[in-house]
N, CA, C and O atoms as a GROMACS GRO file, in nm:
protein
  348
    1UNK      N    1  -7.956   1.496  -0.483
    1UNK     CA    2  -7.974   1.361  -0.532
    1UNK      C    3  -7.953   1.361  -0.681
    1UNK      O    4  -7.991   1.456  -0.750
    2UNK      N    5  -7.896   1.259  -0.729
    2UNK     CA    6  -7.899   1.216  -0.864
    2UNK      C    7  -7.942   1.097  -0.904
    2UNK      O    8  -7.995   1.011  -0.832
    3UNK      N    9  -7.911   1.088  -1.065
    3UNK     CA   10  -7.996   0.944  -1.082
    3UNK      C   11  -7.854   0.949  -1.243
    3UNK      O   12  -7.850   1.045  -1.320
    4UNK      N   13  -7.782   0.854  -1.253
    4UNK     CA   14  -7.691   0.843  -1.362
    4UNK      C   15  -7.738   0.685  -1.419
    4UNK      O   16  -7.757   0.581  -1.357
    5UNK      N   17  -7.747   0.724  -1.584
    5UNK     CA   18  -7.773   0.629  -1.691
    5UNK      C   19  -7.666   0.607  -1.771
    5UNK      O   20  -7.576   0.688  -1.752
    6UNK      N   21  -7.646   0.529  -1.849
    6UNK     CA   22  -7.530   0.495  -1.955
    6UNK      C   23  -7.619   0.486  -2.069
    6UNK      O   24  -7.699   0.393  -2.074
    7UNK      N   25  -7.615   0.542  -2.131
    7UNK     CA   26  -7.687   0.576  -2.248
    7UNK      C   27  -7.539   0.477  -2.388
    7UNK      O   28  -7.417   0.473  -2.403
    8UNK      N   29  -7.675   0.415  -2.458
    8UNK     CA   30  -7.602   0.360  -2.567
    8UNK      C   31  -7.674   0.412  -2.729
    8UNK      O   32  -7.794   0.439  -2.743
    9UNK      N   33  -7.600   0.417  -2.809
    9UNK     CA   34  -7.660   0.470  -2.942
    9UNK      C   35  -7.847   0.428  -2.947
    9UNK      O   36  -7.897   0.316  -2.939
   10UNK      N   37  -7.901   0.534  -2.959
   10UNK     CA   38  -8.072   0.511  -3.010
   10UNK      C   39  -8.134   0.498  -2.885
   10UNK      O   40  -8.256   0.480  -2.877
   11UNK      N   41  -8.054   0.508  -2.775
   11UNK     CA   42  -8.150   0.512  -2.612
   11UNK      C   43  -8.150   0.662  -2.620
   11UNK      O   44  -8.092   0.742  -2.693
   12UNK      N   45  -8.249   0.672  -2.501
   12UNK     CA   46  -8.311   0.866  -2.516
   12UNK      C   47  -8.359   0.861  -2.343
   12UNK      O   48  -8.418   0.775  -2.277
   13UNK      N   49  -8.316   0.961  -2.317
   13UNK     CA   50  -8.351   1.026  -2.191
   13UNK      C   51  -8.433   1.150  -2.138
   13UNK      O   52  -8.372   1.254  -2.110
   14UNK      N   53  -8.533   1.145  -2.127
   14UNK     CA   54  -8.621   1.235  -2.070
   14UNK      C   55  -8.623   1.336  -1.951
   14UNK      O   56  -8.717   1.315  -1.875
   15UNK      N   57  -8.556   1.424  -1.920
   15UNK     CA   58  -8.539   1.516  -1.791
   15UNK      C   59  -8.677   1.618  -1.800
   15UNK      O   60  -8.686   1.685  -1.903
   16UNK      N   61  -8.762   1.630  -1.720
   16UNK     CA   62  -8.869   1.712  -1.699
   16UNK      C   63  -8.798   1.888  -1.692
   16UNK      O   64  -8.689   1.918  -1.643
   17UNK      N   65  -8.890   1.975  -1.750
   17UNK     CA   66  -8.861   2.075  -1.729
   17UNK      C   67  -8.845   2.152  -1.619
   17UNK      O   68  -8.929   2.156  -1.529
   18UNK      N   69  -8.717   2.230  -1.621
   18UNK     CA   70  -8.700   2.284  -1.490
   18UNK      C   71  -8.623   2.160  -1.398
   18UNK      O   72  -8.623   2.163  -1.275
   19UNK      N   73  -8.562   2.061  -1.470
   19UNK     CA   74  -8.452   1.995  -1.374
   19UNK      C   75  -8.323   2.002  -1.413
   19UNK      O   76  -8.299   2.010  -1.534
   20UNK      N   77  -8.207   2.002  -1.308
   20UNK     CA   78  -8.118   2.013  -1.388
   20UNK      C   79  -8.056   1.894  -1.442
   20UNK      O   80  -8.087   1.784  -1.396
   21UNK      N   81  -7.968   1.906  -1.538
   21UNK     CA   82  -7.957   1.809  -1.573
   21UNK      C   83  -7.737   1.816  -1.660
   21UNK      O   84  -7.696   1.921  -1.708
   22UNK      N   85  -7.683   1.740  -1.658
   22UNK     CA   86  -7.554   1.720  -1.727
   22UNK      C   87  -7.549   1.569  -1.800
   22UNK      O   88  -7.634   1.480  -1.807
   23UNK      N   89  -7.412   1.578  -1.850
   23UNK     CA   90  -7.376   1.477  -1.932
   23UNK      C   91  -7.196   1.445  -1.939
   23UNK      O   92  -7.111   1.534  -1.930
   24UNK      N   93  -7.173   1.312  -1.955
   24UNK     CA   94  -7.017   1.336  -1.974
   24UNK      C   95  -7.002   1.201  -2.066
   24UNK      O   96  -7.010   1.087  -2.021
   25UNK      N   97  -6.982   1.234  -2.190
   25UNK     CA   98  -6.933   1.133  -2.282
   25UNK      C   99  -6.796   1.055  -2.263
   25UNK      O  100  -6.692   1.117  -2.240
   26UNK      N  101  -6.799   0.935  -2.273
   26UNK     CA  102  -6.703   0.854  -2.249
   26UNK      C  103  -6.606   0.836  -2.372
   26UNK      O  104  -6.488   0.808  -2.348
   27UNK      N  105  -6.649   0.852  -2.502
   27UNK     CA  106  -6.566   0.878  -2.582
   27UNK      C  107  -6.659   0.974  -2.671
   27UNK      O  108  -6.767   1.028  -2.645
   28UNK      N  109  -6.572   0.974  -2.793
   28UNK     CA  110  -6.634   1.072  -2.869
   28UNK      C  111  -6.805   1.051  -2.862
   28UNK      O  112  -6.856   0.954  -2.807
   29UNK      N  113  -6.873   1.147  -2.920
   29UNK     CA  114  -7.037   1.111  -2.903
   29UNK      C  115  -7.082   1.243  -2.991
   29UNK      O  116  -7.011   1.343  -2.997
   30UNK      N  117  -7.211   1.230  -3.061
   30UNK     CA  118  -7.338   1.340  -3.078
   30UNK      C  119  -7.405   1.347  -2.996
   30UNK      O  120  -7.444   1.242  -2.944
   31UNK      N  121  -7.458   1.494  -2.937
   31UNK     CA  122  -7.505   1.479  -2.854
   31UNK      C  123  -7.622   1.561  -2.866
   31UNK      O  124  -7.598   1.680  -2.850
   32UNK      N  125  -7.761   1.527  -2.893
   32UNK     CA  126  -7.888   1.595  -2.950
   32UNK      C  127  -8.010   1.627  -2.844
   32UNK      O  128  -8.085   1.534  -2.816
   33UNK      N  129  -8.030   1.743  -2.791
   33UNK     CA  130  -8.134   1.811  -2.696
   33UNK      C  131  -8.277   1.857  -2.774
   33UNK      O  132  -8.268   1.950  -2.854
   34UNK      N  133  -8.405   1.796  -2.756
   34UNK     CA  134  -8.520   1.812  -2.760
   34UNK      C  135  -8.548   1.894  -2.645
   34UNK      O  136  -8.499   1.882  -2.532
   35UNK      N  137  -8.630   1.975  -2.686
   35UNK     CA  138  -8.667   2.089  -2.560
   35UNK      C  139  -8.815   2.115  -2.585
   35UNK      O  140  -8.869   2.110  -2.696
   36UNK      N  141  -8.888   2.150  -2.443
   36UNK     CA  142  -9.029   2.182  -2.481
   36UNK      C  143  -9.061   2.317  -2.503
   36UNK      O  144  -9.166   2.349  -2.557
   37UNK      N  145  -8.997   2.378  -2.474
   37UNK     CA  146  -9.006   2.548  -2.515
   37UNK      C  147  -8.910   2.589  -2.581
   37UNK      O  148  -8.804   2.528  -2.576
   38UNK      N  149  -8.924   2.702  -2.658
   38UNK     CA  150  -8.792   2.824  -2.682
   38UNK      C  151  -8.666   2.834  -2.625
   38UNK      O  152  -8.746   2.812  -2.534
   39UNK      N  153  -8.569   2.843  -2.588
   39UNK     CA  154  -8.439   2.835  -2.504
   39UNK      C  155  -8.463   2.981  -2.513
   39UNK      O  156  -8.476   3.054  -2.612
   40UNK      N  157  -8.466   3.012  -2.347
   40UNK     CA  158  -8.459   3.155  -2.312
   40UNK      C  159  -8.363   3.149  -2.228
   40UNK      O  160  -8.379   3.101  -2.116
   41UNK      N  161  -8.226   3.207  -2.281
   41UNK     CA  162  -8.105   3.246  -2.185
   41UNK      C  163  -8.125   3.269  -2.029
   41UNK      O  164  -8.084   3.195  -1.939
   42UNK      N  165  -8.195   3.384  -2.017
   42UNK     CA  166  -8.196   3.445  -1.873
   42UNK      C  167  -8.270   3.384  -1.805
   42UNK      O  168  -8.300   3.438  -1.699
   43UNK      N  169  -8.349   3.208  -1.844
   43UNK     CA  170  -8.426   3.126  -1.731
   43UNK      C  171  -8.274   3.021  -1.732
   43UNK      O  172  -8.297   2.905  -1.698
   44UNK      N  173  -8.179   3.041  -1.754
   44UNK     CA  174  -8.074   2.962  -1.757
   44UNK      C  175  -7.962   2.957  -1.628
   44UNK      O  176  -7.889   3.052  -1.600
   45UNK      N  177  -7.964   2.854  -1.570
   45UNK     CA  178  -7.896   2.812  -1.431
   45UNK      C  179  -7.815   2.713  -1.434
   45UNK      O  180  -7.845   2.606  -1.487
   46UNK      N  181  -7.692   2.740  -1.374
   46UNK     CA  182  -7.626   2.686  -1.334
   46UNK      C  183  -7.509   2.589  -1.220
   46UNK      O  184  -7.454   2.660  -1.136
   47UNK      N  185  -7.486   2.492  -1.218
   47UNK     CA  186  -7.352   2.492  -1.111
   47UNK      C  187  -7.244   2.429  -1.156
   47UNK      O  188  -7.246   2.359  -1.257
   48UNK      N  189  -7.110   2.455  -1.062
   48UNK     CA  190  -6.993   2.370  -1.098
   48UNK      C  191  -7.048   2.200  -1.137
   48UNK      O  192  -7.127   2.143  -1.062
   49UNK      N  193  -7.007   2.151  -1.230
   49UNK     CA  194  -7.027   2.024  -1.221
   49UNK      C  195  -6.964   1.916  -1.132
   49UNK      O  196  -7.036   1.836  -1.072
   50UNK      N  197  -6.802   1.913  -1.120
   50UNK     CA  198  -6.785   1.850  -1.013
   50UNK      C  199  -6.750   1.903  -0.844
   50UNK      O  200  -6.648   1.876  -0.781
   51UNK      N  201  -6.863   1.982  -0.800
   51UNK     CA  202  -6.892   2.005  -0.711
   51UNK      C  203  -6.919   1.934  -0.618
   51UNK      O  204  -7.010   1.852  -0.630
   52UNK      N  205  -6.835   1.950  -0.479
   52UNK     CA  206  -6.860   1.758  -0.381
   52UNK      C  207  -6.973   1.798  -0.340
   52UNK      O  208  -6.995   1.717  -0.249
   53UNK      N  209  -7.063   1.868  -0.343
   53UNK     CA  210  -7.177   1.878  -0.256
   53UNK      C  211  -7.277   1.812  -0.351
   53UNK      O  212  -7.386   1.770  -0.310
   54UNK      N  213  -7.243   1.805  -0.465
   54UNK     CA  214  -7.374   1.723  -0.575
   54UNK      C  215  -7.350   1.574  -0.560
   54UNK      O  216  -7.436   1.495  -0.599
   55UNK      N  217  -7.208   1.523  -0.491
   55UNK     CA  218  -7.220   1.365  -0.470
   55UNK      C  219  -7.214   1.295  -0.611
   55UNK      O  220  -7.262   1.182  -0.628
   56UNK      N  221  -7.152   1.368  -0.715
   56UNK     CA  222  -7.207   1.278  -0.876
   56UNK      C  223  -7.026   1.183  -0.869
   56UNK      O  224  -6.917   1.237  -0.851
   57UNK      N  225  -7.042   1.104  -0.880
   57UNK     CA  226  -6.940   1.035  -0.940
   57UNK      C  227  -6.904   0.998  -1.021
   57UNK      O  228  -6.915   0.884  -1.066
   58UNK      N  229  -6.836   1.111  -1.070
   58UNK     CA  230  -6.839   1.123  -1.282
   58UNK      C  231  -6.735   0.997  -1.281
   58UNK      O  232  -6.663   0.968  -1.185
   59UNK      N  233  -6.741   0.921  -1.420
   59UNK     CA  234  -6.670   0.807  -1.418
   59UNK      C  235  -6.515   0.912  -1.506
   59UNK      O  236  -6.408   0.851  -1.506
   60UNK      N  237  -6.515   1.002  -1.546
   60UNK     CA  238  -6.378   1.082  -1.584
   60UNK      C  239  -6.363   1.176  -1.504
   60UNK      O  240  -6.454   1.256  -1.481
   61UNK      N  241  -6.234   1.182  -1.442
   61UNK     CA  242  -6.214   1.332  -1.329
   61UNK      C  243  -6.124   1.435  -1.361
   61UNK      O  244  -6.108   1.541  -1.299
   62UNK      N  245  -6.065   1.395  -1.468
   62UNK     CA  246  -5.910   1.442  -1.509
   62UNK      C  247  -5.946   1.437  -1.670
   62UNK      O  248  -6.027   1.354  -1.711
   63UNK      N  249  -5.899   1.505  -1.736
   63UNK     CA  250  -5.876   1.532  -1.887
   63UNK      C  251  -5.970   1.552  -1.974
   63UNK      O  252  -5.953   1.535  -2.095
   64UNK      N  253  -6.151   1.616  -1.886
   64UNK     CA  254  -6.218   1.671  -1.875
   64UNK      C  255  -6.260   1.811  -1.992
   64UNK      O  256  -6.234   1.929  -1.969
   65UNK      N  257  -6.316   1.768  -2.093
   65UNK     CA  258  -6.319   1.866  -2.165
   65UNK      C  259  -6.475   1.971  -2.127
   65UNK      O  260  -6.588   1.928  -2.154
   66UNK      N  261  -6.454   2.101  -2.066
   66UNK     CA  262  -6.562   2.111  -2.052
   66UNK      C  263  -6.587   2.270  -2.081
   66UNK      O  264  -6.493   2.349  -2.086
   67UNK      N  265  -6.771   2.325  -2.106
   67UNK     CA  266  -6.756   2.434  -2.201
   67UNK      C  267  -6.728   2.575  -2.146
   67UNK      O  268  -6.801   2.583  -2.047
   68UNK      N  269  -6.685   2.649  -2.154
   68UNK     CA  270  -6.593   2.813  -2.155
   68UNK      C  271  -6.746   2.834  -2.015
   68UNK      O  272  -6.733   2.842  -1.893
   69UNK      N  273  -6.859   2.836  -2.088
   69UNK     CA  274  -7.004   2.858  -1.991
   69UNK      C  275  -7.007   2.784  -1.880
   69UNK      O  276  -7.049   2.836  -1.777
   70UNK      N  277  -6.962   2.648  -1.880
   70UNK     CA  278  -6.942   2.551  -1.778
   70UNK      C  279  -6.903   2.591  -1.697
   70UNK      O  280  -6.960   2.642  -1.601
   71UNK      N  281  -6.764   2.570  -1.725
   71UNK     CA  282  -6.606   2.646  -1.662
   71UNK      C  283  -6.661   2.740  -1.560
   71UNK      O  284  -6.616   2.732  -1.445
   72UNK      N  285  -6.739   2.813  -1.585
   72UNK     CA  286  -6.771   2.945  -1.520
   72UNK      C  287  -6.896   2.951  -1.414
   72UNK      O  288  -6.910   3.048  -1.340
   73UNK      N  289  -6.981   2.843  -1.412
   73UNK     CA  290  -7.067   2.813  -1.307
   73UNK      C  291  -7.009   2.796  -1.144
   73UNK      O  292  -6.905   2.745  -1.103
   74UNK      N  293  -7.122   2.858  -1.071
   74UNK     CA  294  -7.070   2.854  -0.924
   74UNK      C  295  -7.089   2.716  -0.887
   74UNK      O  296  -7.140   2.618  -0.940
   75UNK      N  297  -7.013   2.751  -0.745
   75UNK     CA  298  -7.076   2.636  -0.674
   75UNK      C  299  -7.242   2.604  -0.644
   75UNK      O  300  -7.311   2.703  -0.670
   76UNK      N  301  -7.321   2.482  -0.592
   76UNK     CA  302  -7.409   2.460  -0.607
   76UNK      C  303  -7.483   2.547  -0.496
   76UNK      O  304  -7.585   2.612  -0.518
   77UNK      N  305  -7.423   2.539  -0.382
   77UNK     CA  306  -7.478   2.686  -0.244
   77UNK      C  307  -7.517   2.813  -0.271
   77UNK      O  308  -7.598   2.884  -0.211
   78UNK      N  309  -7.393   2.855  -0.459
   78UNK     CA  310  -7.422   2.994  -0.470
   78UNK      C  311  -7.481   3.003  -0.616
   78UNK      O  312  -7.480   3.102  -0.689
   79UNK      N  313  -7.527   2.888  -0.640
   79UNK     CA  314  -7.631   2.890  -0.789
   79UNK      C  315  -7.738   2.950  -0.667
   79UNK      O  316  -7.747   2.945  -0.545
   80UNK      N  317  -7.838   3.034  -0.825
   80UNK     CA  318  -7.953   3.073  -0.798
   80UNK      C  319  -8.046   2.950  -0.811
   80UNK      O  320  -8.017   2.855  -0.884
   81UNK      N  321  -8.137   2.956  -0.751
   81UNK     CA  322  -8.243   2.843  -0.747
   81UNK      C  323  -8.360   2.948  -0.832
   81UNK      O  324  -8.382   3.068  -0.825
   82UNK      N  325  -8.441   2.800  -0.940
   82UNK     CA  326  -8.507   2.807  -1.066
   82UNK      C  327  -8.614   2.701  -1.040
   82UNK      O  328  -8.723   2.721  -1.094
   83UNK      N  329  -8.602   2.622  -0.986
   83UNK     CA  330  -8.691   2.470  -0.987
   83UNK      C  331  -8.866   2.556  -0.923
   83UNK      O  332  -8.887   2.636  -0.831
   84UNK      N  333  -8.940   2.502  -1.006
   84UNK     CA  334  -9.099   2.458  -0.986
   84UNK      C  335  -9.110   2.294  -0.963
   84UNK      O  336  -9.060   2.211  -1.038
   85UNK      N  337  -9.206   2.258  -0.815
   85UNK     CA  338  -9.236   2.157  -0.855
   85UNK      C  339  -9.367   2.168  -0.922
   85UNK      O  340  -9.458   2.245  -0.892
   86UNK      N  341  -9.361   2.056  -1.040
   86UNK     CA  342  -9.523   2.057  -1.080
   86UNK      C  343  -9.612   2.050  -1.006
   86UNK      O  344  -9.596   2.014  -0.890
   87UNK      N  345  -9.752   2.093  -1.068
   87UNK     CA  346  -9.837   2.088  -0.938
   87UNK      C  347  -9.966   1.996  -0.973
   87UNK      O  348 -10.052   1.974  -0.888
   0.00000   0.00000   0.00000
């Protein structure tokens, strides 16, 4: 399941820790991450982003700039699973 926002200059989005989460700018953009802990690499997970099994319907499909780390994520079957639900 997903949940997609359109974010406009000075709106802010909140993802709880331990969800995953992406982004795809429609044109140029800054793009600024608040985090509640340290960034520790090796709690770091991934998947393909346009993967049909995630159902996301990115509004760009083609001409896709995306990062070298990206690029390189599995599919979502063969990501490792990371998620806690809170308790």
């Amino acid at each position: 399941r997903h949940v997609a926002v359109e974010l406009t200059p000075g709106r802010l989005l909140w993802v709880p820790p331990g969800f995953a989460h992406g982004f795809q700018a429609l044109e140029d953009a800054h793009f600024l991450y608040l985090v509640t802990k340290e960034y520790n690499r090796e709690a770091e997970r991934c998947a393909k982003w346009d993967d049909p099994e995630l159902g996301i319907p990115w509004p760009l499909r083609e001409g896709v700039i995306v990062s070298e780390r990206d690029s390189k994520c599995p599919p979502l079957r063969l990501a490792e699973a990371n998620f806690e639900y809170p308790r």
